[in-house]
N, C-alpha and C positions, 0 to 999 in steps of 0.2 A: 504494500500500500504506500509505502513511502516513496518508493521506487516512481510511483504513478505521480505523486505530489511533484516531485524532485524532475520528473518531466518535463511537469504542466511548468513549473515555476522556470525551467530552462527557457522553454517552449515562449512565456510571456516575456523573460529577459530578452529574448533574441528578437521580438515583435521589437520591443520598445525602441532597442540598438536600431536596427534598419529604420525603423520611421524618423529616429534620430539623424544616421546615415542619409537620408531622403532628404531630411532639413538642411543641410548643405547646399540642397539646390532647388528647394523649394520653400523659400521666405519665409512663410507662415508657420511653418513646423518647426518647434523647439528644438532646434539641434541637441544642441551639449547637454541641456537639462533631459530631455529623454534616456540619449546615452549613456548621463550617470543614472536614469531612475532604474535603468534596466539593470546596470550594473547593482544597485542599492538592492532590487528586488530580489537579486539572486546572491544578495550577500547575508539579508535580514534571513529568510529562508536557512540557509546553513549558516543560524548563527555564529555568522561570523567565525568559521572554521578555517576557508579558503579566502576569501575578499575582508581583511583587518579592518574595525572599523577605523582604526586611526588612515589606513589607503581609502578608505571609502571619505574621511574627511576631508584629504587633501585631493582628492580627485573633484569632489563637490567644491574646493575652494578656487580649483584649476579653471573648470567649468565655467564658472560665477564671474571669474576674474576673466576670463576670456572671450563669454559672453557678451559683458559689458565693453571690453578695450573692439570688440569688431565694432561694432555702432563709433565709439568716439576715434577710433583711428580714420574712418571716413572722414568725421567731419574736420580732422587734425588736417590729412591730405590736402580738402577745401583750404584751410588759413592758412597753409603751409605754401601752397601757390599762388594765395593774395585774395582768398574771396572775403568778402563784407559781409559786416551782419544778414543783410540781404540775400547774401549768397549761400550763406548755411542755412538759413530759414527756407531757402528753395530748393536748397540740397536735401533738407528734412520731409519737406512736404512729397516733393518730387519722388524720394524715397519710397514714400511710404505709399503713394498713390501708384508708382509702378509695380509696387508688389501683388496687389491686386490685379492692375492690369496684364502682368506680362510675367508675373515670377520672379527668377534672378537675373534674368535679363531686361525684363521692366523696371525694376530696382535700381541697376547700373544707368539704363535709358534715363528714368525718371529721376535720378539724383542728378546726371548732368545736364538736361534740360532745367534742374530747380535753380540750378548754383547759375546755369547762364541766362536765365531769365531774371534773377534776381542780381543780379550783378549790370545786367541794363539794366534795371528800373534801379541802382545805386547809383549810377550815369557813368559807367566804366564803357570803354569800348569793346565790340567784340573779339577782338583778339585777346585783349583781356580774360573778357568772359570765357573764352575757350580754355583760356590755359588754366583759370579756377575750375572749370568743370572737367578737365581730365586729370588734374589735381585731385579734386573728388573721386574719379574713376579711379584711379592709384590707391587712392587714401582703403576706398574699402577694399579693390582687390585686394590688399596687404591684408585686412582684417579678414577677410573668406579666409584666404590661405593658411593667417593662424588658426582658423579656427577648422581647418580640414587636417592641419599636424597635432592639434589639440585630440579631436576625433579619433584620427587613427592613433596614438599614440594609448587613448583611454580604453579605446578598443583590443588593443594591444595587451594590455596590460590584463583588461579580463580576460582573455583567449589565451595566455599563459599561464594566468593561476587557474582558469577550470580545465585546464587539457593536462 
């Protein structure tokens, strides 16, 4: 009978991982927070025999922290190649309005359309506004990417302590 739990409970960790995995390239789904809940699931489960809660901590703390740096490393990109207040406000909305439209390529689209519509209406010229909006574009490609070595690395790490 345990044998049968200890399935089901793999069985739910592993849903959780892939739809986490999936969030990498589709906006809306919680990446890293999935990732760790699946790992959490299958750690509480085997009271903490194989997955330490002090690694379940620091993977929750990895997570959190990496979470949050993808979102602000976009907007760092933006300031970083000269956008305005303006430009981050169109970097944010444009964001967030492409993720609905388009996924993570509406995301990428609609943050550089925000940063260079908003950087006209600051009265910067368009060459300007380009170079803020693929400054943007940089800013979060760099934050995806951490957060795809973030990913694999947490993935990693469960798939060595249950194998």
């Amino acid at each position: 009978m345990i044998l049968f739990w200890l399935i089901i409970v793999i069985l739910v960790a592993f849903i959780l991982i892939i739809l986490g995995l999936l969030g990498l390239v589709i906006p809306i789904i919680p990446d890293l927070p999935l990732i760790w809940l699946g790992i959490a699931v299958y750690a509480i489960f085997t009271k903490f025999t194989v997955i330490s809660w002090q690694l379940l901590l620091i993977l929750f703390i990895l997570a959190g922290v990496v979470f949050a740096l993808d979102f602000w490393i976009g907007i760092a990109g933006a300031k970083v190649s000269g956008a305005s207040r303006y430009g981050v406000m169109g970097a944010i909305l444009g964001m967030l309005a492409g993720i609905f439209i388009g996924g993570i390529f509406g995301m990428f689209f609609g943050a550089f359309a925000g940063v260079f519509i908003g950087e006209l209406i600051a009265g910067k010229n368009q060459k300007q506004a380009i170079r803020a909006g693929l400054g943007t574009i940089m800013g979060f490609m760099a934050g995806r990417f951490l957060k795809l070595v973030t990913a694999v690395i947490m993935v990693g790490i469960f798939l060595v302590k249950i194998i």
